[in-house]
Phi, psi and omega in degrees: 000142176290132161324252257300313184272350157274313194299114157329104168312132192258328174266035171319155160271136155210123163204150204203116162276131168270345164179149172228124177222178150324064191268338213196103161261148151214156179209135221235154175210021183347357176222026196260122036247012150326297153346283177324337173242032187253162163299152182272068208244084163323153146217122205226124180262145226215103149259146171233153152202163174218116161293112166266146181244133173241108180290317167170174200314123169096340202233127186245144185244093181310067212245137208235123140297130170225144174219155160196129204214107183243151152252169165214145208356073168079007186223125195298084208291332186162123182259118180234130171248149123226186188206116187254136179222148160253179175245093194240127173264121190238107185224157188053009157300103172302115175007309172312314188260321165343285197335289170301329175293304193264352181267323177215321179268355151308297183319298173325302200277310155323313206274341168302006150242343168297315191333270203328304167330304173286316197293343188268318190287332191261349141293276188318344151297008213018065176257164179300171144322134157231122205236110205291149187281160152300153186273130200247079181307321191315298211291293180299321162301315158315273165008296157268346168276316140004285160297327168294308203297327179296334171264341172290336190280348167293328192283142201300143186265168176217138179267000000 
């Protein structure tokens, strides 16, 4: 056998999700059974945000905010939250791509499951289906990171 094939590799790449669950539902329906008898002429707002935890070395704790919040003429039909979290171990990654790994394809890797969530929670409101568009997480991480960068060039320089 060759060094390459005993010696144990030290920089593997790994990532493993460890577990997706559920942390946080709300369904909120405040105009309701009024509602039921209005046209159904939705206007439907659509928020994400994501939280990281760094749980210990290497395993991170993802949690994908989802809110969608429809009215109909100005009065609120139903505010549906959730908040979907995995458990993902990320190692041998250079700094750089962590960012994006744990910043857009965690989130990505999530969100078919809040979508179902809400979809679910808006049926069981007896509202028509609601069925969320995909998300370009890549696009929003760029993004923010944009913005990050833009407030660093704002902060006052010191000599």
């Amino acid at each position: 056998m060759s060094e390459k094939e005993q010696a144990p590799a030290t920089d593997q790449r790994n990532f493993s999700i460890q577990r997706i669950y559920t942390r946080d539902i709300s369904f909120e329906t405040p105009n309701s059974p009024g509602i039921f008898r209005q046209q159904w002429k939705p206007e439907t707002a659509l928020d994400i945000n994501t939280n990281v935890k760094d749980l210990e070395e290497g395993s991170f704790e993802v949690t994908l905010t989802v809110t969608v919040t429809t009215k109909v003429e100005e009065k609120t039909a139903y505010l549906a939250e959730v908040q979907q979290s995995g458990i993902f171990t990320i190692s041998g990654f250079p700094e750089k791509e962590k960012g994006p790994l744990i910043g857009a394809y965690c989130p990505n890797v999530l969100f078919p499951y809040a979508r179902e969530v809400i979809s679910d929670l808006v049926t069981k409101g007896s509202f028509p289906q609601l069925m969320l568009q995909p998300v370009n997480f890549d696009a929003l991480y760029a993004q923010h990171q944009q913005e990050l960068a833009k407030q660093g060039d704002k902060q006052p320089t010191t000599h």
